[in-house]
PyMOL commands that place a pseudoatom at each C-alpha (Angstrom):
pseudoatom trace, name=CA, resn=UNK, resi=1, chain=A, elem=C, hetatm=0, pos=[0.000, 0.000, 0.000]
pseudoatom trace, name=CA, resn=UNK, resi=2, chain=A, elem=C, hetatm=0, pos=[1.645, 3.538, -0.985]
pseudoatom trace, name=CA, resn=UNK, resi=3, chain=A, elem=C, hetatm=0, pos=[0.332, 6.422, 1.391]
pseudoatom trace, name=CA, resn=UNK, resi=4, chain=A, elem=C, hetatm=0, pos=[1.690, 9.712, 1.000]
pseudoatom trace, name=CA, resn=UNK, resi=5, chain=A, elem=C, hetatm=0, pos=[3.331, 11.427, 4.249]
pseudoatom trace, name=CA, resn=UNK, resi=6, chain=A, elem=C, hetatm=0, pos=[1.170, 13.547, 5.894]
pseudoatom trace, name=CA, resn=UNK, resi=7, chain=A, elem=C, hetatm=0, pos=[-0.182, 13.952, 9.759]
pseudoatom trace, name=CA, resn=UNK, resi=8, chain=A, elem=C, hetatm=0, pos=[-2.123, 10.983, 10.519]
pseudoatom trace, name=CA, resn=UNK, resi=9, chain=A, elem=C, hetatm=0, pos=[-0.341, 8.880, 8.078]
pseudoatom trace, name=CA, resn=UNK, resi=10, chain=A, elem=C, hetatm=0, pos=[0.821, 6.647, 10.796]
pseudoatom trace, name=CA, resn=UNK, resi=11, chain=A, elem=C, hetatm=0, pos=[-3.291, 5.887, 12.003]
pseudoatom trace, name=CA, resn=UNK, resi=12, chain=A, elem=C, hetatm=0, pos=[-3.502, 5.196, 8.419]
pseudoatom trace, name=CA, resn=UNK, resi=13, chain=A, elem=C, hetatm=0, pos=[-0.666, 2.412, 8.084]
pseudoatom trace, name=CA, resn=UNK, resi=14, chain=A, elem=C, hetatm=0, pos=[-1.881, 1.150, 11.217]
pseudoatom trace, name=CA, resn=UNK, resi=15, chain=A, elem=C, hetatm=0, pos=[-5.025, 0.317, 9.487]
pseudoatom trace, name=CA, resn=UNK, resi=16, chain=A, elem=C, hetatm=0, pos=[-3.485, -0.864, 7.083]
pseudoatom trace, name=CA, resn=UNK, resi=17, chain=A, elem=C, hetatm=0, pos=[-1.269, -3.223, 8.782]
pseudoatom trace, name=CA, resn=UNK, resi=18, chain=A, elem=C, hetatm=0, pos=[-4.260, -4.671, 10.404]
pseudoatom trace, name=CA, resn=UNK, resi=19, chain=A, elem=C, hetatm=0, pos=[-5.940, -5.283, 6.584]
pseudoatom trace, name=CA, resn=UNK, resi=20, chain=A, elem=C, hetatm=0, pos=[-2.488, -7.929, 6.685]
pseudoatom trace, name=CA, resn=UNK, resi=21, chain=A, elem=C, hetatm=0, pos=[-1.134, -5.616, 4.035]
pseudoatom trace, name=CA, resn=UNK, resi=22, chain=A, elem=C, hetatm=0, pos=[2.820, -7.158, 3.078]
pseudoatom trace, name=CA, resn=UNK, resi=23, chain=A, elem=C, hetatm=0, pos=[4.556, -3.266, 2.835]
pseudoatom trace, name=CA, resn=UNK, resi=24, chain=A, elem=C, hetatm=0, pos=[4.017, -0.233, 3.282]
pseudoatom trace, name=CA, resn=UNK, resi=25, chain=A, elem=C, hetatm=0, pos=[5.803, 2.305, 1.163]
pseudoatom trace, name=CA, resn=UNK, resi=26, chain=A, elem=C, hetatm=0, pos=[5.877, 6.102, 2.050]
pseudoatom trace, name=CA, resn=UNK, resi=27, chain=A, elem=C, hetatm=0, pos=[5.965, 8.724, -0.878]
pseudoatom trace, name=CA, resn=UNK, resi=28, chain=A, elem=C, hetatm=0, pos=[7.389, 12.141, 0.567]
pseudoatom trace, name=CA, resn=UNK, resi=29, chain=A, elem=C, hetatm=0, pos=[6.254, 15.664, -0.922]
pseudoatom trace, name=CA, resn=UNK, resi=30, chain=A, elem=C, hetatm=0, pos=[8.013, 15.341, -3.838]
pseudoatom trace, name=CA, resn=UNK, resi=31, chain=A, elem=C, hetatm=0, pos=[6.450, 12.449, -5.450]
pseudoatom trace, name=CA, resn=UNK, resi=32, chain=A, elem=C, hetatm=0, pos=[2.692, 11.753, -5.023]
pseudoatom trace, name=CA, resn=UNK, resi=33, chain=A, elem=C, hetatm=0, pos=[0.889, 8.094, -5.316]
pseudoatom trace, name=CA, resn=UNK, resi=34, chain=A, elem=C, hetatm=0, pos=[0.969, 7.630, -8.526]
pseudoatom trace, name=CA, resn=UNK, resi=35, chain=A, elem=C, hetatm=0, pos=[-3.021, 8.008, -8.844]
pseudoatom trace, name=CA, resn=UNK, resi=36, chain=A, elem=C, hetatm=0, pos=[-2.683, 11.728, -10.083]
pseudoatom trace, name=CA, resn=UNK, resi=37, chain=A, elem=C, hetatm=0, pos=[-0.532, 13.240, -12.591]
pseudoatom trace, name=CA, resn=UNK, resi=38, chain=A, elem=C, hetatm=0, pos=[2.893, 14.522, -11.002]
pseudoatom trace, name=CA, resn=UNK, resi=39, chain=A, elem=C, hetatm=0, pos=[1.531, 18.146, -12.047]
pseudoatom trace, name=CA, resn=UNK, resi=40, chain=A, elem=C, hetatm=0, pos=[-1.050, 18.216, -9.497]
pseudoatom trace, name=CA, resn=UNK, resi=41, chain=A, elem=C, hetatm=0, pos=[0.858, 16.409, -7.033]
pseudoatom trace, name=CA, resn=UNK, resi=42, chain=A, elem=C, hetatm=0, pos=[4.146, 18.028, -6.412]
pseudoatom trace, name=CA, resn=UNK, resi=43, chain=A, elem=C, hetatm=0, pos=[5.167, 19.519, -3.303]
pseudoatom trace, name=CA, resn=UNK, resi=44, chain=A, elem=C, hetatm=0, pos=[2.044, 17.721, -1.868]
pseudoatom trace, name=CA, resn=UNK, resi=45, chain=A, elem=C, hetatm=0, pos=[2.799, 15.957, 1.864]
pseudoatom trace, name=CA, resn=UNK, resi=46, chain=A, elem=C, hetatm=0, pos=[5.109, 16.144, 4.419]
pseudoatom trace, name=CA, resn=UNK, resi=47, chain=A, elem=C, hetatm=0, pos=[8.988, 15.098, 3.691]
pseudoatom trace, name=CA, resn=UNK, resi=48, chain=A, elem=C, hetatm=0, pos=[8.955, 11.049, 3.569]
pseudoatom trace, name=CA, resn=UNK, resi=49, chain=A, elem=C, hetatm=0, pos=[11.517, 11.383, 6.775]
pseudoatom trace, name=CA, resn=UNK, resi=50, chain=A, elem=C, hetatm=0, pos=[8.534, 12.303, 9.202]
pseudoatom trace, name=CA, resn=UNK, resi=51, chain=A, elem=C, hetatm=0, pos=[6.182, 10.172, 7.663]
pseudoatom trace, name=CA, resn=UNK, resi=52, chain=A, elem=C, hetatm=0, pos=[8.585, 7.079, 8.389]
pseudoatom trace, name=CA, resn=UNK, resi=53, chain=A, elem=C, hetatm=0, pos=[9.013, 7.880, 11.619]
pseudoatom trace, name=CA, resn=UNK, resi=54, chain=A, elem=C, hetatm=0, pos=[5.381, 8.590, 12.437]
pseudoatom trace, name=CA, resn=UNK, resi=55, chain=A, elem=C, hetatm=0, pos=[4.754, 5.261, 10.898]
pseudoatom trace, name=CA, resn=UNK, resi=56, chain=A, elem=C, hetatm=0, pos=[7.166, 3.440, 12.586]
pseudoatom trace, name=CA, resn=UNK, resi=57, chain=A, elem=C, hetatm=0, pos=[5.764, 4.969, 15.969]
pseudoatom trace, name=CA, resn=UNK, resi=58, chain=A, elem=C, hetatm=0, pos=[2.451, 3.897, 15.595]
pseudoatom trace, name=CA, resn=UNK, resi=59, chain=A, elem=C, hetatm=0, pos=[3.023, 0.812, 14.416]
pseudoatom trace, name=CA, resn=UNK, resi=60, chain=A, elem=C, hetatm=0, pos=[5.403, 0.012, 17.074]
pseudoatom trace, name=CA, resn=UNK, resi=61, chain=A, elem=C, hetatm=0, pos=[2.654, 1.396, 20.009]
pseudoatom trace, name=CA, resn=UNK, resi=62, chain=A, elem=C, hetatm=0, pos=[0.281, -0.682, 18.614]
pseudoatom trace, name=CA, resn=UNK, resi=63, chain=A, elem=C, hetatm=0, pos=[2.361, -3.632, 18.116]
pseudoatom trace, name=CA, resn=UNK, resi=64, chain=A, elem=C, hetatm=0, pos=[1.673, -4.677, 14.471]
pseudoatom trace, name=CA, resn=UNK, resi=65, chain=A, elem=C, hetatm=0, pos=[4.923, -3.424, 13.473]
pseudoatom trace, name=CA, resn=UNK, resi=66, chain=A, elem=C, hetatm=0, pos=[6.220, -6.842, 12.679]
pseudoatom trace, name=CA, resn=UNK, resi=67, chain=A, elem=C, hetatm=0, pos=[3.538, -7.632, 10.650]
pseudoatom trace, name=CA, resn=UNK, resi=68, chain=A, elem=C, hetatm=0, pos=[4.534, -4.893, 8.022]
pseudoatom trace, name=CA, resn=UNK, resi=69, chain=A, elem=C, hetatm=0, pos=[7.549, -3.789, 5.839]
pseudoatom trace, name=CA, resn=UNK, resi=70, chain=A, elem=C, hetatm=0, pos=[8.620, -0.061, 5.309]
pseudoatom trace, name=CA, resn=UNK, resi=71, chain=A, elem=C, hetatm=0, pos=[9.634, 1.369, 2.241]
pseudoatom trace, name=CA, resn=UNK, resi=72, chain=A, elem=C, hetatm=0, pos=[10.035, 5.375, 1.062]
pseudoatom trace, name=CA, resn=UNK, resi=73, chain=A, elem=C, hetatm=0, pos=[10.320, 6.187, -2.470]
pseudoatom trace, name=CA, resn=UNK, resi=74, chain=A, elem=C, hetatm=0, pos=[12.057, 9.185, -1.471]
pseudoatom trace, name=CA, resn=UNK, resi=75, chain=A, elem=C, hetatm=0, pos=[15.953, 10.333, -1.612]
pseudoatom trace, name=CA, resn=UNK, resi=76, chain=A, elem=C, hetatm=0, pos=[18.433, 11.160, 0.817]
pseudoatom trace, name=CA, resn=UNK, resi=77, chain=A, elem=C, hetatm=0, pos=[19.297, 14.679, -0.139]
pseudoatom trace, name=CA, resn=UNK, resi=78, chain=A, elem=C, hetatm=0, pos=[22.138, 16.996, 0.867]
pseudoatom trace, name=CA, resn=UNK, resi=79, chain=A, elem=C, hetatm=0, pos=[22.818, 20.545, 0.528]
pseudoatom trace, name=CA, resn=UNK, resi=80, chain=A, elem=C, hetatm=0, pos=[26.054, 19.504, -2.136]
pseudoatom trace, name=CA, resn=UNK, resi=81, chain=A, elem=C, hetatm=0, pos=[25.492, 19.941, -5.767]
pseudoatom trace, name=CA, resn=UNK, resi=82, chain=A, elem=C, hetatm=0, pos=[27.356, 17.922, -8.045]
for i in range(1, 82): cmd.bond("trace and resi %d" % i, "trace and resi %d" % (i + 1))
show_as sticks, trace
zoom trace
């Protein structure tokens, strides 16, 4: 299941989790779901970093987080230019 990071997203995956879903994959602002044309979904969410750790939060709490895998779609990016 792809969910984009945004507050709440972790409620969401825990849902999901419980729906014995295999992963989980978290697409940060600068992506989208796929659903929608990139056009009308860029800059949309919260960075993929928070909505990992949100996720992994919840899941943890609520003890389904062995049930699921994570995954981001997103980049590690630094301030260096190449």
């Amino acid at each position: 299941m792809k969910l984009v990071s945004e507050v709440g997203v972790g409620t969401v995956a825990a849902g999901v989790a419980k729906g014995r879903a295999d992963v989980i994959l978290i697409s940060g602002g600068d992506g989208g779901t796929g659903a929608a044309p990139l056009s009308s979904v860029h800059h949309v969410g919260a960075p993929w970093e928070l909505g990992l750790a949100e996720t992994q939060q919840t899941l943890v709490l609520n003890g389904l987080r062995s049930r699921v895998r994570l995954q981001t779609d997103g980049q590690l990016k630094t301030g260096v230019t190449w």
